[in-house]
N, C-alpha and C positions, 0 to 999 in steps of 0.2 A: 675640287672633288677628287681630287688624288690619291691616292690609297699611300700611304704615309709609311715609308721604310719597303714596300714592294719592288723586287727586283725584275718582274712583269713586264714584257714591254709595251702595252698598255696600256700601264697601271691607272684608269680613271673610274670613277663610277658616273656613268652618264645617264642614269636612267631614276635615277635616285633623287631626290632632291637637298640641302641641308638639313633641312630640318626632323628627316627621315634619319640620314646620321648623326645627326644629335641627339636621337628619340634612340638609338642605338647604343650609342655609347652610356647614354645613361643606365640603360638593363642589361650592360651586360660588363663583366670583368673579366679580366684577363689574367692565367694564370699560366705562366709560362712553364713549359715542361718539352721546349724544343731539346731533340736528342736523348731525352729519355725514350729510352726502350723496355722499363721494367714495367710489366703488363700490373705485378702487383702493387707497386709504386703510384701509378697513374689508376689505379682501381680504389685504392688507399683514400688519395686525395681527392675525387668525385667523393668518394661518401663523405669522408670530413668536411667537403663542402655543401651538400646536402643537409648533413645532422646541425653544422653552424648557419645556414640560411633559413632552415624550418622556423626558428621563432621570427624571422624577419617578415614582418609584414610587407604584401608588397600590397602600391600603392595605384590608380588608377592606371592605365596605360597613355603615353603620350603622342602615340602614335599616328592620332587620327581615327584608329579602327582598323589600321590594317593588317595587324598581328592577331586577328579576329577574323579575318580571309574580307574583310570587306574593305572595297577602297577609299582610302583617307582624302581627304580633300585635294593633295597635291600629286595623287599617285595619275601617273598616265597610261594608260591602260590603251594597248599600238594596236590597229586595225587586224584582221587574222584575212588574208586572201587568199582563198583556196585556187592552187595552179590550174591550167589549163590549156590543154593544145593548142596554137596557133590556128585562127578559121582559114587563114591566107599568109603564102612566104613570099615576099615580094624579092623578085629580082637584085642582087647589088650588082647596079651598073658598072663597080670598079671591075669585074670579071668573077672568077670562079676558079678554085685551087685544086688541085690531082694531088694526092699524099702520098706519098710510095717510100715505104720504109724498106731500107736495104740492112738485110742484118748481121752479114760479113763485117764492113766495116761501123753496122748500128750508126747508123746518119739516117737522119730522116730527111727528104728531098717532097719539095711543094712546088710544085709546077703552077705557076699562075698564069691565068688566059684571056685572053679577052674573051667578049663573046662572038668574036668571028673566028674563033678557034686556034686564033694566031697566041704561041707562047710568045708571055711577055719578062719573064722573069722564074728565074729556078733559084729556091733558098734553100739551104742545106744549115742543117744543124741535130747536136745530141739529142735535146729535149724542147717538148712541147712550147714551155716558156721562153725559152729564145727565141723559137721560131712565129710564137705569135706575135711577143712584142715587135719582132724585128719588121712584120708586115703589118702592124699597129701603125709602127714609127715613119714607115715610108708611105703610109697612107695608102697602099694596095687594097683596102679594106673600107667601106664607107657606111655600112651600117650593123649596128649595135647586132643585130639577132645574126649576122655571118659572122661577125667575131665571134658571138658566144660558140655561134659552130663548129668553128676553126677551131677554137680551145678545147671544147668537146673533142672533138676528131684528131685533134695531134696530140692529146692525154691518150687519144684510145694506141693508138700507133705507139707512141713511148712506150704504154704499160705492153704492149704484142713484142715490140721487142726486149724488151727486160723479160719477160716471161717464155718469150722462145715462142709463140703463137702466130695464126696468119692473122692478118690484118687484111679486112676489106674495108672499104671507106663506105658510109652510109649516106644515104641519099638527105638531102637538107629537107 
């Protein structure tokens, strides 16, 4: 499912199936007009394409139905979950981080704690993704919703110092 000649780093269609880009390619052609810039050029060519396709009868569609908005047998159609605030934040037993963005030298400094208040560890770094993975990597961090935290709050500190703003830290 690879998107064929894409320079994308990406490049796959995962949501697609074969037979959906086969049902593709067959309705559609391709008429190259990369790097043209003439408005009347490429105005030109749509009509002559139009006035040469009008006698072409087209023929059922092979699509399954879904070029009709309805879904074809093989379409997957992904659950929709509407967000919602957290009922309860559970504690991460690894401790808890202090952010303090210094904007002289723009270092951002994370003081990590346990929870008897005792510092255990101070990280310093430019930007937010350093500074998460760095405490991803050492394992300072043990669950999934104080990472997302960390990431939230050391984006907001980055963007306060790129922007020249005060940074206060928000409660988890």
């Amino acid at each position: 499912m690879r998107v064929i000649g894409s320079v994308g780093k990406r490049p796959i269609l995962r949501n697609v199936t074969q037979g959906e880009v086969a049902a593709f390619r067959a309705q559609v052609r391709t008429i190259d007009l990369v790097g043209c810039e003439d408005a009347d050029r490429i105005a030109a060519t749509i009509s002559d394409l139009v006035v040469a396709d009008s006698s072409v009868e087209v023929g059922p569609c092979v699509c399954g139905g879904a070029c009709t908005g309805e879904a074809g047998p093989d379409v997957a159609v992904p659950e929709v979950v509407v967000a919602r605030p957290p009922e309860r934040v559970e504690i991460d037993r690894a401790g808890y981080f202090v952010i303090v963005p210094d904007a002289e030298p723009r270092i951002i400094s994370v003081e990590h704690y346990a929870y008897d208040n005792q510092l255990q560890h101070v990280i310093e770094g430019r930007d937010a993704r350093s500074l998460y993975w760095t405490i991803i990597e050492h394992g300072w961090v043990s669950q999934l919703s104080h990472a997302a935290y960390l990431g939230k709050e050391l984006t907001r500190a980055e963007l306060a110092l790129t922007l020249g703003l005060r940074y206060v830290q928000d409660g988890a």
